[in-house]
PAMIVO-223659 format. One record per residue (C-alpha): x, y, z. Coordinates in pm, whole numbers, plus 50000, padded with zeros to 5 digits. Each point is the difference from the previous one (the first is absolute). Layout:
<atoms>
@east=X, north=Y, up=Z
...
</atoms>
This chain:
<atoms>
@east=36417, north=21601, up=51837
@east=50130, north=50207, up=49683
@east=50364, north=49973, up=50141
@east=49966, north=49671, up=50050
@east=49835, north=49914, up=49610
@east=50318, north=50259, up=49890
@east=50262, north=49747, up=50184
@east=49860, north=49700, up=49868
@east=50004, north=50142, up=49622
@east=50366, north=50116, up=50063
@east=50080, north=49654, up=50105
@east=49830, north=49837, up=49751
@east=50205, north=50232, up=49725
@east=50354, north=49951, up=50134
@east=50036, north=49639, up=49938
@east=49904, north=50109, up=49616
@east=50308, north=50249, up=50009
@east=50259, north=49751, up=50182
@east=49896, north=49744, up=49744
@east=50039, north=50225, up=49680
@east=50360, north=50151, up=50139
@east=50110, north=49656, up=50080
@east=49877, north=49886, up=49668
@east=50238, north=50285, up=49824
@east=50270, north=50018, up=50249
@east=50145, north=49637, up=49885
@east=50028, north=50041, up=49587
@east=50172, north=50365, up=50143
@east=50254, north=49873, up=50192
@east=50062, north=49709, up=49706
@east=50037, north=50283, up=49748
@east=50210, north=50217, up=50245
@east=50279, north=49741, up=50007
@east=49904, north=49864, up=49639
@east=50120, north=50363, up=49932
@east=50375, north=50031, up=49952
@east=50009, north=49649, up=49799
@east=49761, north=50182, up=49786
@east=50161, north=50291, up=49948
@east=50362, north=49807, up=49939
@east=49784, north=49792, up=49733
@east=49830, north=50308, up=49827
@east=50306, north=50201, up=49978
@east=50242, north=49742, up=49903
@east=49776, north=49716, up=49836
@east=49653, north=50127, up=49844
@east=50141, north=50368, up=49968
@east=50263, north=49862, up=49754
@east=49787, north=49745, up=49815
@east=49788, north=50295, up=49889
@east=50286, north=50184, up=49854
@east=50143, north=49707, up=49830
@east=49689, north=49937, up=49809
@east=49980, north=50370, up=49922
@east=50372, north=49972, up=49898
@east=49897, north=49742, up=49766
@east=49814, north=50227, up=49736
@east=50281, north=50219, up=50031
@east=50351, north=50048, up=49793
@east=50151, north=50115, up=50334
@east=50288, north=50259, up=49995
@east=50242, north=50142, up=50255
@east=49769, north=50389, up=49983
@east=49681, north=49862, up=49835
@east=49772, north=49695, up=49919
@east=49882, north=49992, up=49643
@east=49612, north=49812, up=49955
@east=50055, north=49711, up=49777
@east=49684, north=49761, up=50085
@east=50032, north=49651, up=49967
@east=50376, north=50010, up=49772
@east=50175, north=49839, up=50383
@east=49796, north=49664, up=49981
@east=49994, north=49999, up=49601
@east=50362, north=49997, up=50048
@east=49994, north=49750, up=50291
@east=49808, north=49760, up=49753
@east=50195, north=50016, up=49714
@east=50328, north=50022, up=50157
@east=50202, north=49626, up=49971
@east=50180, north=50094, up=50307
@east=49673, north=50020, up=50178
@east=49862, north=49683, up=49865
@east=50262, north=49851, up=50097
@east=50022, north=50117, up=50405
@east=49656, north=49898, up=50003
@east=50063, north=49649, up=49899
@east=50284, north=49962, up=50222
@east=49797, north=50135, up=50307
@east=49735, north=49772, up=49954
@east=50266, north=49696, up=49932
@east=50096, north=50125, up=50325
@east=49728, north=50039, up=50183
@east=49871, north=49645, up=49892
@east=50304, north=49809, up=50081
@east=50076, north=50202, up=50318
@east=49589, north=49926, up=50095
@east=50008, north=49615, up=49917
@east=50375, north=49913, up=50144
@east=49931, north=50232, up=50349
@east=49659, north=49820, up=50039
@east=50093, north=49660, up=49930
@east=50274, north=49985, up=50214
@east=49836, north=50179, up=50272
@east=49734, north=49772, up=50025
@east=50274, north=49703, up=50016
@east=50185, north=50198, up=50280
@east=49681, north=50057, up=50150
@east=49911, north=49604, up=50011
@east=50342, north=49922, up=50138
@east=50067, north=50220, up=50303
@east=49554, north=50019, up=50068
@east=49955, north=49882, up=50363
@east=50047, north=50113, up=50378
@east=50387, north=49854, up=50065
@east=50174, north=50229, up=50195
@east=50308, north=49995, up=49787
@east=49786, north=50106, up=49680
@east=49977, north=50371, up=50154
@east=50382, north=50036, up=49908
@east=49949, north=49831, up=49662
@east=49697, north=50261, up=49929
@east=50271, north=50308, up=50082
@east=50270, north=49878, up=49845
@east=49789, north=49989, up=49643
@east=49773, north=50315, up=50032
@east=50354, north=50196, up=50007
@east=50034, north=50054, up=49650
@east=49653, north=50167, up=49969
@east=50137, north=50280, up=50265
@east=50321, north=50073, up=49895
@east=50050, north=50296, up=49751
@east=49961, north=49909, up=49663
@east=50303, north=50197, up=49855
@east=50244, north=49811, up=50272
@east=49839, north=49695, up=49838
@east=50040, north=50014, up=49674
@east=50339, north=50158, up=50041
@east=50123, north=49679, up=50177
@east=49792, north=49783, up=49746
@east=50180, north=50201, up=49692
@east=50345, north=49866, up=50172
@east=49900, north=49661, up=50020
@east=49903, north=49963, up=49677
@east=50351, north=50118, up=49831
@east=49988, north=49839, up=49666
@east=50381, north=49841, up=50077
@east=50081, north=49653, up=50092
@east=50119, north=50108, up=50362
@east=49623, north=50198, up=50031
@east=49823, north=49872, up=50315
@east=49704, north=49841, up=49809
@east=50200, north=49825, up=49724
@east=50224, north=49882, up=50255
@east=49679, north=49823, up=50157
@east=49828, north=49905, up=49691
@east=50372, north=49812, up=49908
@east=49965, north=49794, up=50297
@east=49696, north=49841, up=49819
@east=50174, north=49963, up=49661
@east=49845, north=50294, up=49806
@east=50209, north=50237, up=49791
@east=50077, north=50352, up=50094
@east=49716, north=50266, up=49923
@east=50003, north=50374, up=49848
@east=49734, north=50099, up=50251
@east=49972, north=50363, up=50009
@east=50213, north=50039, up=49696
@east=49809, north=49860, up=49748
@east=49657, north=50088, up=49778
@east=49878, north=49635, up=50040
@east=50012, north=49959, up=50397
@east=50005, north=50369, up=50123
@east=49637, north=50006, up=50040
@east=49971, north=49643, up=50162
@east=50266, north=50082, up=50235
@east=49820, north=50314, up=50130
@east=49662, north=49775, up=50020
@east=50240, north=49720, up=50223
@east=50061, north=50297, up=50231
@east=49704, north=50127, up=50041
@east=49816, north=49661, up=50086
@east=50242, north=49936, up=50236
@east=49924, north=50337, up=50148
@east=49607, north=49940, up=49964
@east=49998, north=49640, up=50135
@east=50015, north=50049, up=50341
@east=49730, north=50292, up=50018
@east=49768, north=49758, up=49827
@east=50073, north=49720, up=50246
@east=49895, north=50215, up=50288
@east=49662, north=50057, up=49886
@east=49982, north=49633, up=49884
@east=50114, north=49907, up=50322
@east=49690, north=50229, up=50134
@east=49725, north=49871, up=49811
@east=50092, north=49593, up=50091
@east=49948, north=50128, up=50349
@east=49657, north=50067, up=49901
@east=49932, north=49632, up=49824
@east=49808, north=49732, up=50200
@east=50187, north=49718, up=50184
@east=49704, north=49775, up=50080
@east=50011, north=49989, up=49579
@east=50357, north=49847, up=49971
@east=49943, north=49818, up=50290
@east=49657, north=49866, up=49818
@east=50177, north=49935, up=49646
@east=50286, north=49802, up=50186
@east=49755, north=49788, up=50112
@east=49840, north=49941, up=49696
@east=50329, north=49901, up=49856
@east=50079, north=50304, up=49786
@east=50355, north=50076, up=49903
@east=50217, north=50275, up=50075
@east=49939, north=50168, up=49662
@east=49617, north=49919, up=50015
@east=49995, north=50193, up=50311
@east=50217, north=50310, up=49842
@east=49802, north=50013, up=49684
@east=49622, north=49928, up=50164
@east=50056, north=50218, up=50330
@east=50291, north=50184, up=50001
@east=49969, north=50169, up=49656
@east=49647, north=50097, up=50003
@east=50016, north=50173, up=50334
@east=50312, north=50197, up=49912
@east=49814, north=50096, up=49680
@east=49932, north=50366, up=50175
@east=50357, north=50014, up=50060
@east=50101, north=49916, up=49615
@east=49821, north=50291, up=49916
@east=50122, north=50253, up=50253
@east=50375, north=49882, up=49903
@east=49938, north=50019, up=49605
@east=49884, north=50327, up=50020
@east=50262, north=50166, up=50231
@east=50284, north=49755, up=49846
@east=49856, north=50127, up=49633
@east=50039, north=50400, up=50104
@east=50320, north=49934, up=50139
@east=50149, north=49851, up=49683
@east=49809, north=50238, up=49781
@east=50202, north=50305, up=50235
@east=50322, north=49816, up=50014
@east=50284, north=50283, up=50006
@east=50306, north=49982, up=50257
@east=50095, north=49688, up=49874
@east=50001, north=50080, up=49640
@east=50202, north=50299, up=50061
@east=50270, north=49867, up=50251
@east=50029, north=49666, up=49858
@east=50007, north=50145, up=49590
@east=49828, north=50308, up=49925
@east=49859, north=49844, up=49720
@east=50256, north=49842, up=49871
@east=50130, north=49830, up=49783
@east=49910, north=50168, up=49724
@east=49643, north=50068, up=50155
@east=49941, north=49648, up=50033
@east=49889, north=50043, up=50342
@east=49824, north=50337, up=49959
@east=49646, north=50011, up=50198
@east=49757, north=50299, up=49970
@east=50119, north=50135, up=50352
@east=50394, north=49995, up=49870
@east=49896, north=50141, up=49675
@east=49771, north=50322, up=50198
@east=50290, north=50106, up=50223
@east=50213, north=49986, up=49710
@east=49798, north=50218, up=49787
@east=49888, north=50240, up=50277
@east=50346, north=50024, up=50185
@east=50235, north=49920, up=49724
@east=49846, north=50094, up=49683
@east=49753, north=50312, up=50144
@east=49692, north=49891, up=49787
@east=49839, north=50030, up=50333
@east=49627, north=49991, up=49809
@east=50086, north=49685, up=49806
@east=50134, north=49846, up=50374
@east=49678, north=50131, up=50168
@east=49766, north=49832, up=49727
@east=50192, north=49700, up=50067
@east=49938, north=50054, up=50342
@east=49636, north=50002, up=49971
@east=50012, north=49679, up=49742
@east=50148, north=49836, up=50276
@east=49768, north=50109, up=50270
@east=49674, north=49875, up=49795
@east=50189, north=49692, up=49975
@east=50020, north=49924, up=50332
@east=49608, north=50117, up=50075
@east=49878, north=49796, up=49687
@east=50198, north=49697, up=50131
@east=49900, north=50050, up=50381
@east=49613, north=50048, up=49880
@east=50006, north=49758, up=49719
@east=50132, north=49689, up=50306
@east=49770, north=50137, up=50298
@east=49735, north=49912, up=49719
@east=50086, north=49658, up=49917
@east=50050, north=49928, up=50363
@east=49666, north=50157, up=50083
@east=49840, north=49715, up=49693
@east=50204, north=49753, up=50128
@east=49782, north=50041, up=50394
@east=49679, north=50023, up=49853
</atoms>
């Protein structure tokens, strides 16, 4: 009688064990291959980050770092050449944001729908997005040669307009980079426009045709509002990714001319690489960073007043 009590007590307790080492073997095994990615982003992401920011209370030297507080981002603020990258990155990053979404969206509208031949269409347009950004703007920087034989004047002539400086001038440097880089942008936008129409109801176009509503009644009363999720998403990658903007500043004009297309990421390599203030480049570093976190949390915010 005891043995038998003893058995059914032991079987009564093992299902308590399987369930609690089930329960823990499945976040183990997640976190044994979360592992490596980890460890490649703590040694070559958050590992970093911590010594640029303390870098950036620091007058750092080849043998020794001197203490010197907050003198880095008093300099960053009162430096003109500063001011000015930051203007031009936000220029940037609002004309890259508005042209890349715009046209995506129109793209988007066009090629939307389950033709067989639009499969093509969606390859041939998402290429720009994967190939490497320094090819790119290398083969952008040609075509926009400032002489009258220059690819893009040569096709702007065909509609009657006179021959640009591009690249080579302080008045359209800056736009020409921004032309670039929504071209680049465009089709990465249009592939998550392109996602969220899957997600809008038919039976409501179908309904508003009925009732007699136009094709821009339709766009602005259905379309629109249920891609509103999808505004948000793009404006806040499309933001950071103008706010970051690098390889094509520096193939296309490093800068130039005259640091008329200067942007805070130019400007930091310069002055850590170039110039060795490596403190002033990390505290521009960090400016930079709580940029992008103030503009990421400042959106999810409106977006999250805008559901309520």
């Amino acid at each position: 009688m005891t043995s038998t009590l003893t058995r059914a007590g032991t079987g009564t307790a093992h299902p308590r064990r399987r369930t609690k080492s089930v329960r823990w073997r499945g976040p183990l095994i997640a976190w044994l291959f979360l592992a490596p990615a980890l460890l490649l982003f703590l040694y070559f992401k958050f590992i970093p980050m911590g010594l640029g920011l303390w870098k950036s209370f620091h007058e750092v030297k080849y043998l020794s770092d001197t203490w010197v507080g907050w003198e880095n981002y008093e300099t960053i603020i009162s430096d003109d050449e500063f001011a000015a990258a930051i203007w031009h990155s936000v220029v940037l990053a609002l004309g890259t944001t508005v042209g890349s979404i715009v046209l995506g969206l129109g793209f988007a509208l066009l090629i939307e729908g389950p033709a067989r031949y639009l499969w093509f269409v969606r390859t041939a347009a998402f290429l720009p997005v994967v190939t490497t950004m320094a090819a790119v703007a290398e083969v952008w920087r040609i075509m926009f040669h400032p002489a009258d034989n220059g690819m893009l004047n040569v096709i702007i002539g065909w509609v009657g307009i006179d021959t640009q400086p591009w690249l080579a001038s302080e008045d359209s440097s800056l736009g020409s980079i921004m032309l670039m880089s929504i071209w680049r942008g465009t089709p990465y936008d249009m592939m998550i426009f392109l996602a969220g129409l899957v997600g809008v109801d038919r039976t409501l176009y179908e309904a508003a045709a009925v009732d007699g509503a136009s094709t821009w009644h339709r766009l602005r009363h259905i379309t629109l509002p249920a891609l509103r999720p999808v505004f948000w998403i793009l404006f806040t990658l499309a933001a950071i990714r103008g706010l970051r903007v690098f390889v094509e500043v520096y193939v296309l004009t490093n800068g130039g001319p005259n640091g008329s297309s200067e942007v805070l990421m130019t400007l930091i390599y310069k002055l850590g690489f170039q110039k060795n203030e490596l403190g002033v480049a990390s505290a521009g570093g960090i400016v930079l960073f709580v940029a992008t976190l103030t503009l990421t949390v400042v959106v999810q915010m409106m977006r999250r007043r805008q559901t309520k």
